[in-house]
Rosetta silent file (secondary structure, phi, psi, omega in degrees, C-alpha in Angstrom):
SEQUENCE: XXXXXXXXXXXXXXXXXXXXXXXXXXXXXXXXXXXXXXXXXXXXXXXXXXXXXXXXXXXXXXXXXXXXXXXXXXXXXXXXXXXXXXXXXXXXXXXXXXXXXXXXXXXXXXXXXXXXXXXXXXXXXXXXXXXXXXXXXXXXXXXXXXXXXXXXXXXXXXXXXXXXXXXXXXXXXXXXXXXXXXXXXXXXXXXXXXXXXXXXXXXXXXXXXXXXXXXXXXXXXXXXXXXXXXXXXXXXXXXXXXXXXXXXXXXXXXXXXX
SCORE:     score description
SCORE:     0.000 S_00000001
   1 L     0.000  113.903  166.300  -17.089  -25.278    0.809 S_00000001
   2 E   -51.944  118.467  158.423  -16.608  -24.966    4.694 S_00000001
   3 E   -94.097  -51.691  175.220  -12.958  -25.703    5.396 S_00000001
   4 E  -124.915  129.365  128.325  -13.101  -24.523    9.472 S_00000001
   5 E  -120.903  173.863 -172.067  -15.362  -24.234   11.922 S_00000001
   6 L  -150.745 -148.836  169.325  -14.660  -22.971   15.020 S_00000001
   7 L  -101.321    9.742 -168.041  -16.602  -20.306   18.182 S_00000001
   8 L  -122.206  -35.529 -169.630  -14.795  -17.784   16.451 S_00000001
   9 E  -169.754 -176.769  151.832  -15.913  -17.945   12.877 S_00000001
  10 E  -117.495  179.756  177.217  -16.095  -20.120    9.636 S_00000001
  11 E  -141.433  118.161  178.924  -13.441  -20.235    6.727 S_00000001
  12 E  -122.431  173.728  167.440  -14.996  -21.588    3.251 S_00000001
  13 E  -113.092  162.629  177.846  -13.257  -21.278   -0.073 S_00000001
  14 E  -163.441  177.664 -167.530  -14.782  -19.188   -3.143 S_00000001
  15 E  -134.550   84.165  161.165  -13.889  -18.056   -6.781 S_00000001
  16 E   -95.947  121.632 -178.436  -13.563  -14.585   -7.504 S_00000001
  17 L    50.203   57.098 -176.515  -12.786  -13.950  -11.207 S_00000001
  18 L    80.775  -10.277  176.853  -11.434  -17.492  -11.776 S_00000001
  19 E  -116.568  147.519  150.601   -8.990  -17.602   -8.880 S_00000001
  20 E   -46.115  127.850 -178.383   -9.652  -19.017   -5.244 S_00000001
  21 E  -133.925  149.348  179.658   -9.801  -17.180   -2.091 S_00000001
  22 E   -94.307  141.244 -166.162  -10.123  -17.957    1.474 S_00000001
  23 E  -123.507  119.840  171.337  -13.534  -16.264    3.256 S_00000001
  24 E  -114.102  123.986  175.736  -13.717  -15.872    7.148 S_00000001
  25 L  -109.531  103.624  176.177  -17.254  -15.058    8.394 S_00000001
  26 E   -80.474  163.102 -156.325  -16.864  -14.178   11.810 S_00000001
  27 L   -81.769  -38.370  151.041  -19.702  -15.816   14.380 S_00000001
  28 L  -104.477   78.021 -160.599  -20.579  -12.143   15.399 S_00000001
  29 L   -69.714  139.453 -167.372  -19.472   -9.961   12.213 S_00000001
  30 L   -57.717   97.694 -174.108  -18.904   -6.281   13.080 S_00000001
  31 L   -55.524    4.949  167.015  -22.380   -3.982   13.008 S_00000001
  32 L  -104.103   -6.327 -168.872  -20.348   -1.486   10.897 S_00000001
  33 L    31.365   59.993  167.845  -19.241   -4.192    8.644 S_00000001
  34 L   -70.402  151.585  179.754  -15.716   -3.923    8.882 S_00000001
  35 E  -175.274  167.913 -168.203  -13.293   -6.359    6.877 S_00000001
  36 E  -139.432  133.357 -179.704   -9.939   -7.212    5.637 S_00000001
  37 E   -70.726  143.705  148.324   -8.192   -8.030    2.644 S_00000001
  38 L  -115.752  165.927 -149.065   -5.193   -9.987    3.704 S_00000001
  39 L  -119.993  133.446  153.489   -2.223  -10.269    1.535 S_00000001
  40 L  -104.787 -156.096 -170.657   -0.445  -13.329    2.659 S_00000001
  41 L   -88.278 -179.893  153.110    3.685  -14.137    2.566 S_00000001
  42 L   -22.869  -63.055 -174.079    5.964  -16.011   -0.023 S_00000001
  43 L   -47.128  -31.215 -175.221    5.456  -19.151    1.771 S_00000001
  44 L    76.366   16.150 -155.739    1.509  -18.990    0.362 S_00000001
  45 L   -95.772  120.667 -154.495    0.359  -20.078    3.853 S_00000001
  46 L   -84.910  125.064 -177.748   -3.554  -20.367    3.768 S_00000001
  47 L   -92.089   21.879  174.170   -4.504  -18.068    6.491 S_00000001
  48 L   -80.044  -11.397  179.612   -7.700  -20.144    7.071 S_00000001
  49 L   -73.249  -36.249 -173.094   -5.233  -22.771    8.355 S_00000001
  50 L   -84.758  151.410 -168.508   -3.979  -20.410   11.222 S_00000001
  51 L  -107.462  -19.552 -168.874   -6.087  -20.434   14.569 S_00000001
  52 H   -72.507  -73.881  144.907   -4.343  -17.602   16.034 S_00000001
  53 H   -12.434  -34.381  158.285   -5.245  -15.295   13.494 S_00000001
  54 H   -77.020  -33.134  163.774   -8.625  -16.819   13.333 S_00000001
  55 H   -82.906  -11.308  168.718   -9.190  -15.811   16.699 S_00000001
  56 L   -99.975    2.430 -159.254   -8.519  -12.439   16.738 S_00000001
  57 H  -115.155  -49.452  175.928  -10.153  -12.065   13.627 S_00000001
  58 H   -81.149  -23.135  159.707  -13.878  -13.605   15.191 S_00000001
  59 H   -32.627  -92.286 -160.524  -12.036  -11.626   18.350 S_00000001
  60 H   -54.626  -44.212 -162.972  -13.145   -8.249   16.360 S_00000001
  61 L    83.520   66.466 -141.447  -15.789   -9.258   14.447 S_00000001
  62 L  -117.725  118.189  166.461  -13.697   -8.777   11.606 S_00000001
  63 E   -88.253  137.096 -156.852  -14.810  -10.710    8.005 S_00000001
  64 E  -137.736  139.516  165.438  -11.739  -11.302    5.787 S_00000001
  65 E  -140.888  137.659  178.370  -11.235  -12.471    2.285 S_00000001
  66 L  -112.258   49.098  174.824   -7.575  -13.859    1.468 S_00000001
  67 L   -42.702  156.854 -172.084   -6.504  -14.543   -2.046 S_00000001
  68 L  -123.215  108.569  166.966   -4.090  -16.548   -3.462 S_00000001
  69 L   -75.462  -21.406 -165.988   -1.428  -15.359   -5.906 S_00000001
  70 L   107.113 -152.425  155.315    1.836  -17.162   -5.533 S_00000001
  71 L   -42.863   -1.178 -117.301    4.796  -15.842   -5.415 S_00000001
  72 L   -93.721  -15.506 -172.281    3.499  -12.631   -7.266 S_00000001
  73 L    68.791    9.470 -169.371    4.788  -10.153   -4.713 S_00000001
  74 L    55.060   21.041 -155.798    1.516   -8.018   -5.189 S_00000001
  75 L   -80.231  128.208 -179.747    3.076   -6.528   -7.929 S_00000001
  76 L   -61.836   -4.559 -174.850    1.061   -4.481  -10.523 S_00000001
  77 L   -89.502  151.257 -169.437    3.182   -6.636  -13.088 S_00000001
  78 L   -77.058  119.553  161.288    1.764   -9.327  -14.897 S_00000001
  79 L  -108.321  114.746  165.884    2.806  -13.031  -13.024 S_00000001
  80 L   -48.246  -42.117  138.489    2.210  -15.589  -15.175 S_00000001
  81 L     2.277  -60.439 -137.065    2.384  -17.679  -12.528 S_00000001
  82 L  -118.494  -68.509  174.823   -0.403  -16.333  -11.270 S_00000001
  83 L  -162.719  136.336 -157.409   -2.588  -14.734  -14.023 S_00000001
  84 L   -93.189    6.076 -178.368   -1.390  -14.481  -17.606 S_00000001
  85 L  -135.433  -17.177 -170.517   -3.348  -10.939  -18.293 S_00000001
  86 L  -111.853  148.220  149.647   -4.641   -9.670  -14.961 S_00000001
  87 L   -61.701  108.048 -164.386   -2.110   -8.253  -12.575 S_00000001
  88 H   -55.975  -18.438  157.237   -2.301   -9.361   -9.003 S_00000001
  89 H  -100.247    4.491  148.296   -3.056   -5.739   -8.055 S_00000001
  90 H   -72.369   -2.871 -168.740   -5.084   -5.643   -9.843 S_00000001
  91 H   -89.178  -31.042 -162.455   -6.883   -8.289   -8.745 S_00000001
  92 H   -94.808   -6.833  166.910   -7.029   -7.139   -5.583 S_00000001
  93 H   -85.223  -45.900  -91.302   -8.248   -3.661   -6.484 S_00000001
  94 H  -171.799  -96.355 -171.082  -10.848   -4.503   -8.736 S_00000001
  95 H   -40.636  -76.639 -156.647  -12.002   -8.540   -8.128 S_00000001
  96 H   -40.419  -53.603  177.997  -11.302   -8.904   -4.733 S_00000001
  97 H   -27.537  -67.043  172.107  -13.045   -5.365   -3.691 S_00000001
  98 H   -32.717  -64.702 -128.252  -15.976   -6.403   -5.973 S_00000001
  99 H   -80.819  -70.006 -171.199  -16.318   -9.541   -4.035 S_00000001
 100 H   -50.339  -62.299 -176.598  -16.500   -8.051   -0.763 S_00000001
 101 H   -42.478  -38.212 -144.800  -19.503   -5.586   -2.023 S_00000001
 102 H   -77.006  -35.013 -160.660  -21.367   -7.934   -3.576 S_00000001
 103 H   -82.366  -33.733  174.077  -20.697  -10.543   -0.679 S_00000001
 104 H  -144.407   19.520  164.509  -21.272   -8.245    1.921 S_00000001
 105 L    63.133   39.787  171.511  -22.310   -4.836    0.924 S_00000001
 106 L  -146.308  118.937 -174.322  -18.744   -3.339    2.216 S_00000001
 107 L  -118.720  154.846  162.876  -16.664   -0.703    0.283 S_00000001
 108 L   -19.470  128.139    3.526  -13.751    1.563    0.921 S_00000001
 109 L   -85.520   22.971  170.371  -12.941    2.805    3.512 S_00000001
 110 L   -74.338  -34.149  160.090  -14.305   -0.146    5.067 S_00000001
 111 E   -72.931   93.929  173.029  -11.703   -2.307    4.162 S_00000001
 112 E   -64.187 -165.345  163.518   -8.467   -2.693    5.689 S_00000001
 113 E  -141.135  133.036 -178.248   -5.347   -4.068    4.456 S_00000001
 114 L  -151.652  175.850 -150.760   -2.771   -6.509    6.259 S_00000001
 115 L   157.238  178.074 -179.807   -0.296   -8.768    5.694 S_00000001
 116 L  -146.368  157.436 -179.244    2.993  -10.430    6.465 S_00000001
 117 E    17.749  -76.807  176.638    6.418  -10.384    4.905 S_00000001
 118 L  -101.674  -46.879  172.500    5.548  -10.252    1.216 S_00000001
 119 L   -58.665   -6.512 -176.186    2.216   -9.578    1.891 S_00000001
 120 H   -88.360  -34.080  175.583    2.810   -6.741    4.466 S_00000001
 121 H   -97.525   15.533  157.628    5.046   -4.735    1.667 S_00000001
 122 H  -107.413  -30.412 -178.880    2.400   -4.956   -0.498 S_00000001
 123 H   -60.167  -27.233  167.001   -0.205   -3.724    1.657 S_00000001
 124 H   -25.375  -57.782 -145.969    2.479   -0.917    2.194 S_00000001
 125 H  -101.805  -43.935  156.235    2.376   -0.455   -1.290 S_00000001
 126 H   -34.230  -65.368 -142.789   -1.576   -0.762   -2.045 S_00000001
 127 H   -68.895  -23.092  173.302   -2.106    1.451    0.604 S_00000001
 128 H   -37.868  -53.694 -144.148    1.206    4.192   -1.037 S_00000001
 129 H   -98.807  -22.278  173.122   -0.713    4.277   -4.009 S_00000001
 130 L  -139.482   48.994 -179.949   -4.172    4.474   -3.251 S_00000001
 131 L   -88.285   46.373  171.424   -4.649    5.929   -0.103 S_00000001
 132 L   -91.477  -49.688 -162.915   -8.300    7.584   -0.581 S_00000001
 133 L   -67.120  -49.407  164.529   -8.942    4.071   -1.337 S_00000001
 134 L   -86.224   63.383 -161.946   -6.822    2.114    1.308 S_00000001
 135 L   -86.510    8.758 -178.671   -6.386    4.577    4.489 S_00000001
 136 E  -133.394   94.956 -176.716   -6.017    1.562    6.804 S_00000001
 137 E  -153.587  124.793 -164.279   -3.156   -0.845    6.682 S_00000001
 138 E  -127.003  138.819 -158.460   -1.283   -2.337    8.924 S_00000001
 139 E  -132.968  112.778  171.341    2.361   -4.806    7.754 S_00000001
 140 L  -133.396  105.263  143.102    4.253   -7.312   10.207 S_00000001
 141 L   114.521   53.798  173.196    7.725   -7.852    9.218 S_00000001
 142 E   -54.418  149.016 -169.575    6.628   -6.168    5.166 S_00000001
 143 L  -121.743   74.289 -144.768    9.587   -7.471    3.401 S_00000001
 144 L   -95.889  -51.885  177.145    9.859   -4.156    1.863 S_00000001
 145 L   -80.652   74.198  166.661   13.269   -3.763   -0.153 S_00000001
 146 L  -117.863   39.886  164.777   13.029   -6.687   -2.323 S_00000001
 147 L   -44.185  -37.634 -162.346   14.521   -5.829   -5.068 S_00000001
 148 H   -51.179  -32.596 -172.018   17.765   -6.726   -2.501 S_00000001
 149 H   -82.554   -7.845  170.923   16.827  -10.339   -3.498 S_00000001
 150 H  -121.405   13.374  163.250   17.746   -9.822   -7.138 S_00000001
 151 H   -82.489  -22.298 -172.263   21.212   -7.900   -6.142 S_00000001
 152 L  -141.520  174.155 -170.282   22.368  -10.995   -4.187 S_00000001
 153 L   -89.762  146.452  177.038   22.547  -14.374   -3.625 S_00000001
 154 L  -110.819  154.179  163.755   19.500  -15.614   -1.438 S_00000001
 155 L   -68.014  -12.459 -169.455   18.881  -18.410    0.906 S_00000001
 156 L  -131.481  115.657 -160.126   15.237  -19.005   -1.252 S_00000001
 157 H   -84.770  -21.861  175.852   16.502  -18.867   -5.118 S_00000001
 158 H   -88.158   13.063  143.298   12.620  -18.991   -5.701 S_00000001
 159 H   -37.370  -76.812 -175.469   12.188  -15.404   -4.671 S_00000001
 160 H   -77.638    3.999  168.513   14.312  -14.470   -6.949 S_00000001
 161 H   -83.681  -41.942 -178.903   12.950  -16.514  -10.002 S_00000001
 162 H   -74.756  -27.542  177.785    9.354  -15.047   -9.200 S_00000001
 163 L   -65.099  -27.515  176.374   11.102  -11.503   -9.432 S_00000001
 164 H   -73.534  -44.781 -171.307   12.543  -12.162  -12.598 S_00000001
 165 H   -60.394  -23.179  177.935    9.188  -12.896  -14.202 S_00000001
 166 H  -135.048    6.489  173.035    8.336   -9.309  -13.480 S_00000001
 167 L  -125.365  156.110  176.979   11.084   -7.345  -13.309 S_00000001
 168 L   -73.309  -56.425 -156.515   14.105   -6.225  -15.660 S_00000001
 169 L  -155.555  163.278  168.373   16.275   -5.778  -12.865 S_00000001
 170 H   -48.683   -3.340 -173.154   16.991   -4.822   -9.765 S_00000001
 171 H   -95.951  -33.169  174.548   16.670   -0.904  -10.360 S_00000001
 172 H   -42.798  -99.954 -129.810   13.063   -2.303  -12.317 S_00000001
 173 H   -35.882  -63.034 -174.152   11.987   -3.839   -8.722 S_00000001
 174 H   -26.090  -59.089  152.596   13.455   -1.020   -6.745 S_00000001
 175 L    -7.410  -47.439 -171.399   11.295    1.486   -8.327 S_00000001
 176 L  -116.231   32.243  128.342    8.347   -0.198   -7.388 S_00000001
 177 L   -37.406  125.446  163.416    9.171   -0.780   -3.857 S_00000001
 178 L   -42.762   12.683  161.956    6.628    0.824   -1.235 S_00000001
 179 L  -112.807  -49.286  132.839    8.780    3.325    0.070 S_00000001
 180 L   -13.785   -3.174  177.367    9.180    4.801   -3.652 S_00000001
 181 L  -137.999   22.073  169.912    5.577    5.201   -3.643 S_00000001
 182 L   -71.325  160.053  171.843    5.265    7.299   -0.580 S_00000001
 183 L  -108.964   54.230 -149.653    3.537   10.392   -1.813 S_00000001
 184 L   -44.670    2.488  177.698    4.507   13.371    0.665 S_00000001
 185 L  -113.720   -4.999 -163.845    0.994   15.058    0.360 S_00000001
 186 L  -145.512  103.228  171.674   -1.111   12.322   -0.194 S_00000001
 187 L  -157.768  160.721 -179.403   -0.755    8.890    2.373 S_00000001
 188 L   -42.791  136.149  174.350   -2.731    6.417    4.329 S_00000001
 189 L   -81.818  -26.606 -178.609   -4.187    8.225    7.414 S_00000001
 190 E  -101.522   95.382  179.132   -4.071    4.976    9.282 S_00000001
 191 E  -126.887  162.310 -171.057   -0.900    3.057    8.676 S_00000001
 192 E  -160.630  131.742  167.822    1.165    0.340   10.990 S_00000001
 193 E  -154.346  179.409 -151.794    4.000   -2.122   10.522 S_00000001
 194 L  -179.045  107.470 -179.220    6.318   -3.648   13.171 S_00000001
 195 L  -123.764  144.441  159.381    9.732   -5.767   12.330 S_00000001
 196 L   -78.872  124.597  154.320   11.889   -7.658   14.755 S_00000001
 197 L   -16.608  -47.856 -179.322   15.248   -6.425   15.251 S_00000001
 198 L   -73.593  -42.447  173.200   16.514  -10.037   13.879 S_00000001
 199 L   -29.106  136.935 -169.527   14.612   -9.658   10.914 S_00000001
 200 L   -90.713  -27.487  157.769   16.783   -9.992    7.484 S_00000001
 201 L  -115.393   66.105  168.348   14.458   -6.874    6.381 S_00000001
 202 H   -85.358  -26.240  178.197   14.670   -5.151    9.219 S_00000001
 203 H   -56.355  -60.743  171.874   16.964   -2.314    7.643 S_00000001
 204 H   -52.732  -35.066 -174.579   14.141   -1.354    4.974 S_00000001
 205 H   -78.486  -50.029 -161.123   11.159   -1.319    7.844 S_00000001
 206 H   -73.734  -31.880  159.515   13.654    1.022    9.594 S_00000001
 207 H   -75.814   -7.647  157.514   14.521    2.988    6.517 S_00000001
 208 H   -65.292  -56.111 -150.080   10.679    3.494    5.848 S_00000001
 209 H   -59.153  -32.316 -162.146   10.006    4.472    9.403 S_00000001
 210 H   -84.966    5.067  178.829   12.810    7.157    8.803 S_00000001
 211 H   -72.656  -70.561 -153.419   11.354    8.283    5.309 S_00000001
 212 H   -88.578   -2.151  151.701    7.980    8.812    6.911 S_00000001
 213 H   -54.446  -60.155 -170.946    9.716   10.695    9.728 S_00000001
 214 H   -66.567  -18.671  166.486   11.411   13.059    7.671 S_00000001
 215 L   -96.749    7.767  133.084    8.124   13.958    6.075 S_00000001
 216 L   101.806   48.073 -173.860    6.604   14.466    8.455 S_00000001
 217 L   -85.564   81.380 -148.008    4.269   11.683    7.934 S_00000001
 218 L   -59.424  164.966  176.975    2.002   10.249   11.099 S_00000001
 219 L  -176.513  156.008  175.800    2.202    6.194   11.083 S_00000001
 220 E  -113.198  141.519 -178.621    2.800    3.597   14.589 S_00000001
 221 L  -155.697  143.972 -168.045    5.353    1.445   13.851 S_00000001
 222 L  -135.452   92.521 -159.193    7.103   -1.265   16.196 S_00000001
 223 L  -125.745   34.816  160.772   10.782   -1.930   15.332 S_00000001
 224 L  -126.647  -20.398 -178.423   12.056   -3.206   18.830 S_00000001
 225 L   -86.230  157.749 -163.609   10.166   -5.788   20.213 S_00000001
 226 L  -127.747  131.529 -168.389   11.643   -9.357   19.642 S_00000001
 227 L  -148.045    6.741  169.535    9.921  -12.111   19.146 S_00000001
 228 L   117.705   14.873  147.373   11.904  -14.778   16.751 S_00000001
 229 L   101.092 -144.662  167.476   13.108  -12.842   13.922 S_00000001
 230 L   -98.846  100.770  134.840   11.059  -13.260   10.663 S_00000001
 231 L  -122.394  169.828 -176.993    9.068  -16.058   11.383 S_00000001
 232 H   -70.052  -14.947  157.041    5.467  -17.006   12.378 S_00000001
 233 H   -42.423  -31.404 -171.745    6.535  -17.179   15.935 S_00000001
 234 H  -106.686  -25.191 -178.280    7.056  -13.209   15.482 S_00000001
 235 H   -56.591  -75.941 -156.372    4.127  -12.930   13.018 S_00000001
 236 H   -81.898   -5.240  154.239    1.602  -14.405   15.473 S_00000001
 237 H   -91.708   29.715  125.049    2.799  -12.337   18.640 S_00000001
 238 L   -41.121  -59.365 -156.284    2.337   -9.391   16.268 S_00000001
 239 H   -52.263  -27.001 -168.041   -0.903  -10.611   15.227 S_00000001
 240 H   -99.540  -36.354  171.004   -3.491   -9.253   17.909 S_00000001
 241 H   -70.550    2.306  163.385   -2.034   -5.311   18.101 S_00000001
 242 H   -72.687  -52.746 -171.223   -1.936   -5.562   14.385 S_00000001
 243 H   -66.471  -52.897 -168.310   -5.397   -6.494   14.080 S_00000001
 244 H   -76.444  -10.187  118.978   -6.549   -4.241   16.841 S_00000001
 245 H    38.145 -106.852  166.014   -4.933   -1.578   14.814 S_00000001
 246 H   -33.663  -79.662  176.142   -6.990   -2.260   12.149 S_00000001
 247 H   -36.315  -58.824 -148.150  -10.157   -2.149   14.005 S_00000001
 248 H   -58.333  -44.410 -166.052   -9.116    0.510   16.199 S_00000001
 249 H   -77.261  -34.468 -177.244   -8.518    2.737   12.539 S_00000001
 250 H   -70.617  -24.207  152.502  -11.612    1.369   10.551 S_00000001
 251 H   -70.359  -69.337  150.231  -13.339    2.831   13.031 S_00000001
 252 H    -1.909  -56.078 -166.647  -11.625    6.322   13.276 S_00000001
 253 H   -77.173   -3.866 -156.052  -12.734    6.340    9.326 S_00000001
 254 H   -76.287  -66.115  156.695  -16.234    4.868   10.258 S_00000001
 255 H   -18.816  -68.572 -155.698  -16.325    8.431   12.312 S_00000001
 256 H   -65.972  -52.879 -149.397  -14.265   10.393    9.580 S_00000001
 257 H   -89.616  -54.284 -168.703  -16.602    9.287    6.491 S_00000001
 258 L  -100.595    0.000    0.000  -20.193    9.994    8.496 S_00000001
């Protein structure tokens, strides 16, 4: 079902393996048939609803498929919430991926990965763990330690209620945080993330960047410009050097692979 059209693209809905996803078909789609999973935030905010994003996205010639998990944190843990046997990475490993071959006859490395706040620390964390599969991912404002949400009192108490559903505890979540899953021999060749100074996880994007410093690990990362803290005000003037990023790296692998 066509939700948007626009000059830039369309947005429909679809069903991959029983759950809904949003599909952007850009108006000129990319002759290398580049595309992007995106991960979205807590908030669950359909990114066929956003125009800005939509425009940099038919900008590129970029096709996108966006599933929707909840709360789930991308977490390799079962969210009931969510799915009571499949594991939202898994879903996204597996389903979503499928989807994109079938739908448009584009596999790894073809696929990037993005996101925002809780979706940006899972593409972190996709991309940790499988970067033969994922070498291109780019995170604005990845909400990376958030374990930190079951050590303390929060302003959004349902954070930490979806965390409980998949974690023992805070040393559980920690564990599985994306900076815990750096590899020092084996990481995404293309990676990017970019937190505002004001940002309430601004500590963790700066304790990544100094993790993948010390190993001596390349990645672009932008943890000065300010632009309204963590909100979509800083998300979307993120949004087009994120994207061109992306492009700029799916190419580099386009190169790399042939």
């Amino acid at each position: 079902m066509v939700q948007e059209n626009s000059l830039d693209g369309a947005w429909s809905t679809a069903e991959v393996a029983g759950h809904p996803v949003s599909v952007f078909e850009p108006t000129d789609p990319s002759p290398h048939g580049f595309a992007i999973v995106y991960l979205h935030a807590a908030g669950c905010e359909d990114l066929a609803d956003d125009t800005i994003f939509s425009r940099e996205l038919g900008r590129h010639g970029l096709r996108a498929i966006a599933p929707h998990t909840g709360e789930s944190w991308w977490s390799d843990r079962v969210f009931a919430t969510f799915d009571t046997e499949r594991t939202p990475e898994a879903y996204v490993l597996e389903d979503v991926v499928t989807a994109a071959a079938t739908w448009w006859g584009v596999r790894p490395p073809q696929i990037g990965l993005m996101g925002v706040s809780m979706g940006g620390q899972g593409v972190l964390r996709l991309s940790y763990k499988h970067p033969d599969r994922f070498p291109v991912a780019a995170a604005i404002s990845p909400a990376i330690d958030f374990h930190l949400g079951l050590q303390r009192s929060m302003p959004q108490p349902k954070i930490a209620a979806a965390l409980r559903q998949m974690y023992r505890d805070a040393e559980d979540a920690r564990q599985d945080t994306a900076t815990l899953h750096i590899h020092p021999l084996n990481w995404p060749r293309n990676q990017y993330f970019c937190s505002d100074p004001a940002d309430h996880w601004h500590e963790s994007a700066e304790r990544l960047q100094m993790k993948l410093s010390s190993l001596g690990i390349p990645h672009e990362c932008d943890l000065t410009t300010e632009a309204g803290g963590h909100s979509w005000d800083y998300f979307h003037a993120m949004a087009p050097g994120a994207i061109e990023f992306v492009v700029r790296s799916l190419e580099k692998e386009r190169l790399r692979v042939h």
